[in-house]
N, C-alpha and C positions, 0 to 999 in steps of 0.2 A: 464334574460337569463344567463346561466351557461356557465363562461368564459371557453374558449379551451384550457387545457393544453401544452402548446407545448414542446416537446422534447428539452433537454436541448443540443443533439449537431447540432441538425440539424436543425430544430425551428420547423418541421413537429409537424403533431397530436401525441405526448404522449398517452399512455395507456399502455402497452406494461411491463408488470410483471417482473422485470428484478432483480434480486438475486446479492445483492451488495456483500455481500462473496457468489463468485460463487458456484452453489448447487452441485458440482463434491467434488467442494472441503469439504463441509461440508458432505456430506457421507462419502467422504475417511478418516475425521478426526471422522466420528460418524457413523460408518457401521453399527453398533448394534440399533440407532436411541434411542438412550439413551439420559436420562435427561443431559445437559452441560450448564455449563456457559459462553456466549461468551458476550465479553466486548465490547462495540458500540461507534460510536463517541461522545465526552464529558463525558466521563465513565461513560454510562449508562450501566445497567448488564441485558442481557436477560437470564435468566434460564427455559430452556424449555427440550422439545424432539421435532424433525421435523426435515428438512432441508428446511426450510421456512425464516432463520432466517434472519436480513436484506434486506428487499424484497420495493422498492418502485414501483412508473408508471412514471418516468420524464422521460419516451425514449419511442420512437418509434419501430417499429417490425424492421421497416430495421437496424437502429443502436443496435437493440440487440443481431441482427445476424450478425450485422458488429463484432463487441466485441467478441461473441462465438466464430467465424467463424477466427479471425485474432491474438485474444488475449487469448483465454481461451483453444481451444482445445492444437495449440502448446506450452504454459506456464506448461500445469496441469500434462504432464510428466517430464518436467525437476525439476520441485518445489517437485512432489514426490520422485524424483533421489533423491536430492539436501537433504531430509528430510530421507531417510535412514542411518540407521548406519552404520559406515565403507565404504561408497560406496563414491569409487573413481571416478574423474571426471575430465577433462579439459572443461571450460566451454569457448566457443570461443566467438569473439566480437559479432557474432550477437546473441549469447545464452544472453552474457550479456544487450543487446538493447531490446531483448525479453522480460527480466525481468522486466527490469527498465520501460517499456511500462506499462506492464500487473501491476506492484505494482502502476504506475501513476494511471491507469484508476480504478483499485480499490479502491484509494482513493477517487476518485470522486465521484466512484457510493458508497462509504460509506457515503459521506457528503451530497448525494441527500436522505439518508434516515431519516435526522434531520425533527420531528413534526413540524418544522416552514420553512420547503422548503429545497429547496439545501444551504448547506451551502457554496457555491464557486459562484463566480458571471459565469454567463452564457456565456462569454469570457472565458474564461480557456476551457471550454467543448468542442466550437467550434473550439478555437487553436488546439486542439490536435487531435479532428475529420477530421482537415484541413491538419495536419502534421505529422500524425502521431510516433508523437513523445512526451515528454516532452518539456515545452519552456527552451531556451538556459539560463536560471537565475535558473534555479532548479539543484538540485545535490543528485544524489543519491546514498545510499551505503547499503552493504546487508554483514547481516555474520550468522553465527551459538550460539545459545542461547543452554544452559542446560533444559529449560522448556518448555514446550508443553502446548501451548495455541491457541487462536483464539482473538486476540484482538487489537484493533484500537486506537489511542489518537492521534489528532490535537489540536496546541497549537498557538499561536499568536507570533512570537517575538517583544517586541516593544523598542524602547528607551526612550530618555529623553523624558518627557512631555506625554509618553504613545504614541508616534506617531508609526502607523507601520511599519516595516522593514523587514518583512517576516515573516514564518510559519515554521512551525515542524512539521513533522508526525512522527508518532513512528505505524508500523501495525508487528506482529507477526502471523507467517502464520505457523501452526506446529513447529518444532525448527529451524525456518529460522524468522529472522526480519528484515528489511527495513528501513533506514529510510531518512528520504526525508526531504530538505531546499529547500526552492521554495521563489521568489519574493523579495530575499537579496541583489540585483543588484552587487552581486560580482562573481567573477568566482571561480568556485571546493571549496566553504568556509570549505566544511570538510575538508580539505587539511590541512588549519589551524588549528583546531579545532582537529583534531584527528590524528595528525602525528606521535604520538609513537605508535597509532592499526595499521595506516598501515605499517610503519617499520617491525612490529612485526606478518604482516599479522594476524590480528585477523578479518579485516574488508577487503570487497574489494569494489574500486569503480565500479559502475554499469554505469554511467550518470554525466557527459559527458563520452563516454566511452576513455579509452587509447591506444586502438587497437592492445592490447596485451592480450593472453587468458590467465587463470585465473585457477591455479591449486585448487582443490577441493580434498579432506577436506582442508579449511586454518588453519593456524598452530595454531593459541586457539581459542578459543571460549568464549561467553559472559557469566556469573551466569545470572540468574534471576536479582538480583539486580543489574548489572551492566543493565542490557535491560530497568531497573525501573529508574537507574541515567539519564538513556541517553534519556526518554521519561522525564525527568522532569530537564531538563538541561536549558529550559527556566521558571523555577519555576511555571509550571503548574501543580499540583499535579496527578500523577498517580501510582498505586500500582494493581499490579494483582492482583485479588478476590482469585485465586484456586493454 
């Protein structure tokens, strides 16, 4: 007998077709439904045409209407704002909690599209199903890139002896990218880590937020290659295809 998949935030029956880069957003970046390259977790490369791209079943109907319904309709106009030229913006602390949600849980549903299952343990799902929130160990920051892409890379951090000390996401969503330290057991580690971007506002934190709003456009912006350093900052190789 053919084991039941269960929903990865609720433990309900799975089946439930669910678009790990949400399908709004893949139309609004391929309206014409033209051939593109979008980059997958582990830099795989899909080149197709559709808006199909990223598609697993580890959710249920009701959690995929929880998602649309809490995280995708109110995220997919501020991310379009946010991805215009010249469009100016204050983004307020819950604009900022919005984001930092909606980039957590697209991470997730990127990593349940890996050929050998979710790649995140089944605890992280339900924390965040529970709290809606990220957990208090992750930290998130978001800014403006030169390059217009569609692409994802998780990486492992480890130490001595290869033991693990956290992860890296690097996701680029139009010319907005993300990127997320999660499971480092330290608090805001980009703080350290990237203290002349934010002096220099190239970068803003999203998560933990600082409950101060957040002027839009920030004053530089990243090249491509600097989006390519900072996805490969833990020496996991990554380079955009296009």
């Amino acid at each position: 007998m053919k084991a039941v998949r269960r929903c990865v935030f609720c433990g309900g029956t799975a089946g439930s077709l669910e678009h790990a880069w949400p399908k709004w957003l893949q139309k609004w970046m391929n309206p014409n439904n033209e051939r593109r390259v979008v980059q997958m977790p582990t830099g795989n490369v899909v080149d197709n045409h559709g808006w199909d791209v990223a598609t697993h079943r580890h959710v249920c109907e009701q959690c995929n209407a929880w998602m649309g319904n809490v995280y995708e309709g109110p995220a997919s106009a501020l991310i379009r704002t946010l991805n215009t030229e010249h469009a100016t913006f204050t983004l307020s602390p819950a604009d900022q909690l919005l984001l930092a949600n909606w980039a957590y849980k697209t991470s997730l549903m990127l990593e349940c599209t890996k050929v050998a299952g979710p790649g995140v343990e089944r605890g992280e799902c339900v924390r965040f199903r529970n709290s809606g929130r990220p957990p208090s160990d992750c930290s998130i920051i978001f800014g403006f890139c030169d390059h217009n892409a569609l692409a994802y890379h998780r990486s492992l951090i480890t130490g001595e002896r290869e033991q693990r000390i956290g992860y890296a996401t690097t996701m680029v969503v139009g010319r907005l990218f993300f990127h997320i330290l999660g499971d480092t057991r330290s608090l805001n580690p980009h703080d350290r880590l990237f203290a002349s971007h934010f002096s220099g506002r190239q970068i803003a934190r999203l998560y933990p937020g600082t409950g101060h709003p957040v002027a839009w456009p920030l004053a530089g912006y990243f090249t491509k290659d600097a989006v390519e350093a900072l996805a490969n900052f833990t020496d996991s190789p990554f380079e955009f295809i296009t």
